[in-house]
DOKOLVO-156125 format. One record per residue: x, y, z of N, C-alpha, C in turn. Coordinates in steps of 0.02 Angstrom, whole numbers, padded with zeros to 5 digits, always signed. Example, Ala and Ser with C-alpha at 12.3 -4.5 7.8 and 13.67 -1.06 7.14 Angstrom:
<pts>
+00660-00284+00390+00615-00225+00390+00660-00165+00390
+00642-00112+00354+00684-00053+00357+00645+00002+00394
</pts>
This chain:
<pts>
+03011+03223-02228+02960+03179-02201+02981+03153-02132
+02932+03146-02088+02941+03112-02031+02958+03066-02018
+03036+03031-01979+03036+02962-01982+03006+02908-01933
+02955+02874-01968+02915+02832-01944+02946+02750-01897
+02936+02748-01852+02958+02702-01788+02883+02685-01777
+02891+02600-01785+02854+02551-01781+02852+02509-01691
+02816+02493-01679+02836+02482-01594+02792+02413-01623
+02800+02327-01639+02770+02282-01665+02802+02230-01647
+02744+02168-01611+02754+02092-01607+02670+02072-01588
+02666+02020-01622+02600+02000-01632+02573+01957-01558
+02617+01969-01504+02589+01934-01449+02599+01990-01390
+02553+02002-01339+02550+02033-01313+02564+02016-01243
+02585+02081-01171+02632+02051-01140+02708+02070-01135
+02715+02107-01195+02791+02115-01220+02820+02173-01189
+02796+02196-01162+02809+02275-01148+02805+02325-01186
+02766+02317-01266+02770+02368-01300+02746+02426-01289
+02708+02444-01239+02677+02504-01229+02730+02525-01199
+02763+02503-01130+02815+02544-01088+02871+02588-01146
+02876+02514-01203+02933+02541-01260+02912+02594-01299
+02869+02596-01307+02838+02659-01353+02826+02735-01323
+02816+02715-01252+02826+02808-01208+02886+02805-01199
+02921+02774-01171+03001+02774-01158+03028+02803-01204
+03014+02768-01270+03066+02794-01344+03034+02865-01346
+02963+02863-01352+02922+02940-01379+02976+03001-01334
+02959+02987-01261+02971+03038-01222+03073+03050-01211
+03100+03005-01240+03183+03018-01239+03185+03062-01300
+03145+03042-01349+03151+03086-01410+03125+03144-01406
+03079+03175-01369+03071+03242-01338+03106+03272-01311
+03147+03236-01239+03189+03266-01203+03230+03292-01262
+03246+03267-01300+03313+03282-01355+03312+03343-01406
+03243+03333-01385+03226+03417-01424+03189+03392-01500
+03161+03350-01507+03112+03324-01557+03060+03311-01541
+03013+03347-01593+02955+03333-01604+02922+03263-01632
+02874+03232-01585+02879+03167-01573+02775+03178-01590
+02762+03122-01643+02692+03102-01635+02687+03025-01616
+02623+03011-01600+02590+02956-01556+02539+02918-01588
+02543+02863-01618+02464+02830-01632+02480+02768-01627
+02425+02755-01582+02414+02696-01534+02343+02650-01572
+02413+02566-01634+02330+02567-01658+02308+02509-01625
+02292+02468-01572+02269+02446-01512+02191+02480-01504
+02153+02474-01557+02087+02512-01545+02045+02485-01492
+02054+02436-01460+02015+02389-01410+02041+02437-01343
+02133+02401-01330+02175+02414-01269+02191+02486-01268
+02176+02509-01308+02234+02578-01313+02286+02606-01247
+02332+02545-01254+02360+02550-01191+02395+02583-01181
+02441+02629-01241+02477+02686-01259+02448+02746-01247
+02375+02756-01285+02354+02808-01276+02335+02825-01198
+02313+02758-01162+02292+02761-01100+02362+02828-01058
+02421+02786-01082+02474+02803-01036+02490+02887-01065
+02477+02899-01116+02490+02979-01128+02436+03022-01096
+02366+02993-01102+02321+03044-01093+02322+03040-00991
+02361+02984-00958+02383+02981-00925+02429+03058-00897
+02457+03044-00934+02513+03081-00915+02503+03174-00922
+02457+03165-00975+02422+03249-01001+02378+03269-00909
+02336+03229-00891+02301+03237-00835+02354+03235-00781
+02408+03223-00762+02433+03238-00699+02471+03288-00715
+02504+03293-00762+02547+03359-00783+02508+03426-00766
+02432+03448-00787+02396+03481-00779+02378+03485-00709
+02369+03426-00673+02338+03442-00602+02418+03459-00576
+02464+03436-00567+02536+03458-00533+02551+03533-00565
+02519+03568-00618+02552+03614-00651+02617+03594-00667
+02632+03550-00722+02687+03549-00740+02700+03542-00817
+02758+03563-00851+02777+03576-00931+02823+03530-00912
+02811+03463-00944+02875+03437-00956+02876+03399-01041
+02922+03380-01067+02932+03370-01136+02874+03314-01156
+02819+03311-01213+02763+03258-01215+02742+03259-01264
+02751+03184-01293+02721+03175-01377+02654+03222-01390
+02652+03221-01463+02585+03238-01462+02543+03149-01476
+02489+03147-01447+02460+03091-01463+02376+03118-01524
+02395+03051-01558+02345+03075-01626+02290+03011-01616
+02219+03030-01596+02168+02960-01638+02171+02967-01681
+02159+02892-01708+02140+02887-01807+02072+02899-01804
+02069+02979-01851+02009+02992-01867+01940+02949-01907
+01901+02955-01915+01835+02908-01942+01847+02930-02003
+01854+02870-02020+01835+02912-02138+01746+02900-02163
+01727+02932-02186+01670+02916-02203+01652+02846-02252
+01609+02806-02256+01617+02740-02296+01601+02757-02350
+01558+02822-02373+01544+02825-02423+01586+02856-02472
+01631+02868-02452+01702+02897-02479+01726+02857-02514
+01735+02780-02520+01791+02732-02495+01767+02729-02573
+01798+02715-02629+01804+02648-02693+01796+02603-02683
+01752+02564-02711+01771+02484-02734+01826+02446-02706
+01819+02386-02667+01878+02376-02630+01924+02415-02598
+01925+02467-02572+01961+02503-02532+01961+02498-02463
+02006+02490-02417+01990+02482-02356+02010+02559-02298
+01948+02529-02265+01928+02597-02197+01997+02613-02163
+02024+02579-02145+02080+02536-02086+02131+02612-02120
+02145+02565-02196+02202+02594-02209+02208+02682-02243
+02153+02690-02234+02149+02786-02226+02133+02805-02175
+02104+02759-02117+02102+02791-02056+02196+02804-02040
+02226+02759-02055+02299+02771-02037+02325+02815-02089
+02319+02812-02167+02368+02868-02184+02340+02933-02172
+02272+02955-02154+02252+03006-02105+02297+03047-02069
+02302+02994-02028+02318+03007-01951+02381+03018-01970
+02437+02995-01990+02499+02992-02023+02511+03058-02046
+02481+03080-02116+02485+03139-02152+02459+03201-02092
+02429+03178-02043+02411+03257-02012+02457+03262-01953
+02509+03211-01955+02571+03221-01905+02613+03244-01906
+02635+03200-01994+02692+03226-02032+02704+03270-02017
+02678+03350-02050+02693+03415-02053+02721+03447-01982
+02702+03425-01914+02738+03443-01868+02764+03407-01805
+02786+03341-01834+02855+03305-01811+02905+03289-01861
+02955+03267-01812+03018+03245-01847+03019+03173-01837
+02974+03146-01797+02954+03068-01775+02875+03053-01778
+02865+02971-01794+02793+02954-01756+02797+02893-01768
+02785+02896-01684+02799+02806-01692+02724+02791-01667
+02727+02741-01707+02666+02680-01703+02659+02623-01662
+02633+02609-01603+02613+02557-01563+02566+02527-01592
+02587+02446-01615+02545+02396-01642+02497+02337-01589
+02458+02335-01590+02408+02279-01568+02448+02219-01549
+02449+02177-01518+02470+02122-01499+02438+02048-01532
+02411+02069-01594+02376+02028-01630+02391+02049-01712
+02400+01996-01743+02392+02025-01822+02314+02068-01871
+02343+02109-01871+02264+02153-01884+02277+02181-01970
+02222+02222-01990+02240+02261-02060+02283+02317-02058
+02274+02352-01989+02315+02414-01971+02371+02390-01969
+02393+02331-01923+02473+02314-01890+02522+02315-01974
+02467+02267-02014+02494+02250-02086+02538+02308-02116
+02489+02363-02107+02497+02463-02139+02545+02472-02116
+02548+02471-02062+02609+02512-02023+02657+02458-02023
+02652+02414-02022+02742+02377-02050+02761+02392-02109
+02732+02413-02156+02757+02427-02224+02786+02504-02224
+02755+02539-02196+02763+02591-02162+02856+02616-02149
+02855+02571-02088+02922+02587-02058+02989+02570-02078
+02996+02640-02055+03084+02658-02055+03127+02609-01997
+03106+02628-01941+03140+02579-01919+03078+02532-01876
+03088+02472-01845+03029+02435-01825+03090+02408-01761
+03019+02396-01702+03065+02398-01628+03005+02336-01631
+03042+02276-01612+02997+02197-01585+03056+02200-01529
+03004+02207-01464+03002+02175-01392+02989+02121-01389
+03027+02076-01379+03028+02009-01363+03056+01994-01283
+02994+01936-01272+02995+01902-01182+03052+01844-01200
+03110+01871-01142+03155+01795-01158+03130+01749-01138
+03077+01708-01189+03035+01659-01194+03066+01628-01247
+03044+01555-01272+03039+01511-01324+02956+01533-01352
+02938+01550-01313+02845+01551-01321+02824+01626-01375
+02896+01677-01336+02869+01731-01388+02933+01728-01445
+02977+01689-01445+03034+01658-01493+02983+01643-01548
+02941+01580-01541+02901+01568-01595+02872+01600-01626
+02854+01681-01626+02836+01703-01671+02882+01742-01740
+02943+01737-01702+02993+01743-01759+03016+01692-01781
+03021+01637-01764+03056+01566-01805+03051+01501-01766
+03012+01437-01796+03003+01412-01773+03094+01327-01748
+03063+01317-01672+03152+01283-01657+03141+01208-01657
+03190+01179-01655+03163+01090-01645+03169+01091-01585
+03135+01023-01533+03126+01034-01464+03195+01048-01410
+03251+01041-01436+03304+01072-01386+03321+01142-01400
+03288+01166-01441+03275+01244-01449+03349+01259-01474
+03392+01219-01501+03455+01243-01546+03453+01234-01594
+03409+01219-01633+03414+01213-01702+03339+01247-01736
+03339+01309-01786+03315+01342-01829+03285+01320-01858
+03197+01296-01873+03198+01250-01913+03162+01313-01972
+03139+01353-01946+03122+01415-02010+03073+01447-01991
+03073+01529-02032+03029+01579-02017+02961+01562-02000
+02946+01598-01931+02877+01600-01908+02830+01657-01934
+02783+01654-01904+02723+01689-01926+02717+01776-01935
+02760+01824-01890+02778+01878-01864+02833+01909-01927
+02871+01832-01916+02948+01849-01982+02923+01861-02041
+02877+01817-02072+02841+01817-02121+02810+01904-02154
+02771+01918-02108+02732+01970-02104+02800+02032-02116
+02834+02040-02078+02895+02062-02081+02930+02071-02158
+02939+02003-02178+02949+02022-02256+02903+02024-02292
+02834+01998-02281+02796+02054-02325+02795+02133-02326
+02799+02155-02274+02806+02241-02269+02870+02247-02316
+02934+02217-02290+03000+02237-02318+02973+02223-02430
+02937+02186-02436+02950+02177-02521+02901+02248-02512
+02847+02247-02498+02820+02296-02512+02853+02382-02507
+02894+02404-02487+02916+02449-02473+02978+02444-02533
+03021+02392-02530+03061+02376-02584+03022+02402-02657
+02958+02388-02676+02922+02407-02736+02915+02473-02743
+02878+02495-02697+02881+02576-02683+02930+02612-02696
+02996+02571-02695+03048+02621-02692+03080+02647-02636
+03051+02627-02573+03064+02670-02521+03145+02624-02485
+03179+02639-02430+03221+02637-02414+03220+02548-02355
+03250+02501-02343+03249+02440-02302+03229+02481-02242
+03186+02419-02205+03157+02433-02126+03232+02406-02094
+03234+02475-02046+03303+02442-02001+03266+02400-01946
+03258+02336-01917+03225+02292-01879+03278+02282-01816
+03240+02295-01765+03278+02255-01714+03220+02232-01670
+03254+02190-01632+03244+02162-01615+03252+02154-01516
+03221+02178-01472+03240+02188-01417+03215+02131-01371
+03260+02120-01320+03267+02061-01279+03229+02105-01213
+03183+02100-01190+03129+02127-01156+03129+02101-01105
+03124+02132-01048+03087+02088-00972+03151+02047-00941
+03204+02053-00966+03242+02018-00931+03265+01997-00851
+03268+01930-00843+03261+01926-00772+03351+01941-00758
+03367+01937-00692+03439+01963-00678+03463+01917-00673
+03448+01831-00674+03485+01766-00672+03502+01749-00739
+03565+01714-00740+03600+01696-00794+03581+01647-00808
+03515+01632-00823+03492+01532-00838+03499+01509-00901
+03495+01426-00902+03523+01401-00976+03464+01426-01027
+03411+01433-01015+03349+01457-01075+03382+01525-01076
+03414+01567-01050+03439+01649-01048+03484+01632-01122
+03533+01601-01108+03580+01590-01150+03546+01560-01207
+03511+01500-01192+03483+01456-01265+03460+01507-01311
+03419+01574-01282+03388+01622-01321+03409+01670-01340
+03488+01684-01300+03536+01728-01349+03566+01710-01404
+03579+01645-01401+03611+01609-01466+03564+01604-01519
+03499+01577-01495+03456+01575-01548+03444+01631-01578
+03424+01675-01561+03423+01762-01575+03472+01767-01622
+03538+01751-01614+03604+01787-01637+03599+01736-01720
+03579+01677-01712+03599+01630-01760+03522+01666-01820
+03479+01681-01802+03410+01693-01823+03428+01781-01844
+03463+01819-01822+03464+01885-01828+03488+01880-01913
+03567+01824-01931+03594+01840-01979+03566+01802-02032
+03519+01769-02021+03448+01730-02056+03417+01757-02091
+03368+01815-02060+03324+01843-02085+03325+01921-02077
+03378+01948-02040+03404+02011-02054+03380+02065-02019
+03385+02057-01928+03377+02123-01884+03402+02123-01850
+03424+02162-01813+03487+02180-01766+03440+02177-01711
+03492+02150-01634+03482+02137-01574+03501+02192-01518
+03452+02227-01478+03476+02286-01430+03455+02250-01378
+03485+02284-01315+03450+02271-01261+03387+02299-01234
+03350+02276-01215+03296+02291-01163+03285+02324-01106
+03231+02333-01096+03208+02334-01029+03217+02253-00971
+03282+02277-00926+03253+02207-00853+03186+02218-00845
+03153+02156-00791+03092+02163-00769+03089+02213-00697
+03068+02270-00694+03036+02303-00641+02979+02318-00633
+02985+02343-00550+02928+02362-00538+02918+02451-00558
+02968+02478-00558+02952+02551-00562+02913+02563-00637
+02908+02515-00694+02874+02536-00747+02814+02529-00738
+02794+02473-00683+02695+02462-00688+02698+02525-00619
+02711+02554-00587+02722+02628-00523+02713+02676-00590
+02722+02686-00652+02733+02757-00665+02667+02756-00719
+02656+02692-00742+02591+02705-00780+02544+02748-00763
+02522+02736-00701+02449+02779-00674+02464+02864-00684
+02529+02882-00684+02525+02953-00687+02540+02968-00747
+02563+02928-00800+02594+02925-00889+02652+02970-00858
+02692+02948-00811+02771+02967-00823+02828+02911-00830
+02884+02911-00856+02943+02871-00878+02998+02904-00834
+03045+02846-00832+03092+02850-00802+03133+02935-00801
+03121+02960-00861+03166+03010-00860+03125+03083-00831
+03087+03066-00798+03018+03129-00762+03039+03119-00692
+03073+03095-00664+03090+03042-00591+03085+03137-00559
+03168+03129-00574+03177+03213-00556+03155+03279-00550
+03110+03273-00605+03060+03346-00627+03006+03336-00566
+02976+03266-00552+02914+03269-00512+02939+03264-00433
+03012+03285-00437+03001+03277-00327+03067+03248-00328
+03080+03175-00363+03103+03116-00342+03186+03147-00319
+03216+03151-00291+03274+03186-00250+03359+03143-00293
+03342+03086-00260+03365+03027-00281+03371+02969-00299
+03376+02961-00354+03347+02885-00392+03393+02844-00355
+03360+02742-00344+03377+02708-00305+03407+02659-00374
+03448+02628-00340+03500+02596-00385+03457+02541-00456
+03409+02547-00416+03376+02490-00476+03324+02550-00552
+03345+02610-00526+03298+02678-00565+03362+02706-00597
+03414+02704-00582+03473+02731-00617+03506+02685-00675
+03501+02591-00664+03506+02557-00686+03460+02552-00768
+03392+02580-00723+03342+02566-00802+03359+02627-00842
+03367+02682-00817+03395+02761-00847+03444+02722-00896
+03502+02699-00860+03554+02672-00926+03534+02617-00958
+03484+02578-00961+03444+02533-01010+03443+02574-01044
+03377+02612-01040+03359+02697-01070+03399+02704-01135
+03454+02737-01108+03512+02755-01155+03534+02716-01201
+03560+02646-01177+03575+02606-01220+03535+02595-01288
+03457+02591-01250+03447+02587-01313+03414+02629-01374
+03408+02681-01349+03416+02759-01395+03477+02744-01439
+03533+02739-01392+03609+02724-01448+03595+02674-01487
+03576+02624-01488+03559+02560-01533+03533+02587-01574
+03454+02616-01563+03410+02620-01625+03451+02661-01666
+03510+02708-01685+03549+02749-01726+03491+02779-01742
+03458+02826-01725+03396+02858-01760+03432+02934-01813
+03404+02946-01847+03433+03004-01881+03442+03073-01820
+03475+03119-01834+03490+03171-01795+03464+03178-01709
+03475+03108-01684+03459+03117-01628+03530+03098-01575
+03539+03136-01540+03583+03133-01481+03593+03127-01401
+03594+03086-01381+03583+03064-01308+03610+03115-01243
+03555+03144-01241+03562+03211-01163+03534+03181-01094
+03546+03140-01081+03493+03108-01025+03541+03046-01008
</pts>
């Protein structure tokens, strides 16, 4: 079976779309077969950035390594049982017609709590939350007292979180490996920088997900949207020599491929 990678935080803003081509397309370079469903049915800001990327590849004539991206097909209503919901066969659909030819498919979640986001947390093998070193997007994993050092208990996001985890526990199936990524980071060392590493670290052994690094804040990720290419296309499309702040995000990149420990995957890039 395909192992399923969750891209999920219920506030939007986070960078989850950049995180979700980034991860898709490292896991290609690597020589895996990688699927795509973007459930953001409003924004489809994922899908935006692949079908992106399908249209300049074609006008440049170029083959370079690229998820496959899947819509969730329409189920008919008259299909459905008695209490059964649309949502959640439009996704195991889309899911089951991936399976068979990847070794991955990761899921980009909505920036809102939805019926789909619910599916696909129960879903995942491993689950990637981009978090803004904010207090603002802190609160949706645990709420702090006002000097922001003290834990006062699981938020709304965490919650949801262990509902997927019991549910999968019943099933039988295997713990969601959770992490947790520190997103957008600015390059100053300020006291909210720190207040929110500690809190993170004290909250990780709380409620149980491991902490990677992020993406800093650049500009080269909102530059590569319009054509759906990622850092690691720099070279293939022209780019001669990457500038110190493009070699820097490359080893973000890496780092955190090595974090996620994904099954049989190995870092060539």
């Amino acid at each position: 079976m395909a192992h399923i990678i969750v891209v999920g935080n219920e506030k939007g803003g986070a960078g989850k779309s950049t995180v979700s081509m980034h991860v898709a397309t490292a896991l290609c370079r690597a020589g895996h077969r990688v699927g795509v469903l973007d459930l953001d049915l409003r924004q489809q800001t994922t899908g935006s950035y692949i079908r992106n990327r399908k249209k300049f590849l074609e006008a440049e004539g170029l083959d370079l390594p690229s998820p496959i991206y899947q819509e969730l097909p329409e189920i008919d209503q008259a299909s459905l049982q008695p209490g059964e919901n649309v949502y959640d066969h439009r996704l195991s659909a889309a899911v089951a017609k991936l399976e068979p030819e990847t070794d991955f498919i990761l899921i980009d979640c909505p920036g809102s709590h939805t019926r789909l986001s619910q599916v696909a947390h129960s879903l995942a093998d491993t689950l990637i939350t981009p978090l803004n070193d904010s207090f603002v997007d802190f609160d949706l994993l645990a709420h702090v007292d006002s000097t922001g050092d003290k834990i006062l208990g699981p938020s709304v996001y965490a919650e949801m979180v262990w509902n997927a985890r019991q549910l999968r526990a019943q099933a039988g199936l295997k713990p969601i490996d959770w992490i947790v990524l520190r997103n957008r980071l600015g390059a100053q060392n300020m006291v909210n920088k720190q207040k929110m590493e500690k809190a993170l670290e004290r909250l990780a052994k709380r409620i149980g997900f491991r902490i990677a690094p992020g993406f800093s804040e650049r500009v080269v990720f909102r530059e590569l949207f319009p054509r759906g290419l990622t850092l690691l296309d720099l070279k293939d499309v022209g780019v001669k020599q990457l500038n110190i702040s493009n070699i820097a995000a490359r080893q973000e990149l890496r780092d955190l491929i090595k974090e996620l420990n994904l099954p049989g995957v190995e870092i060539n890039f």
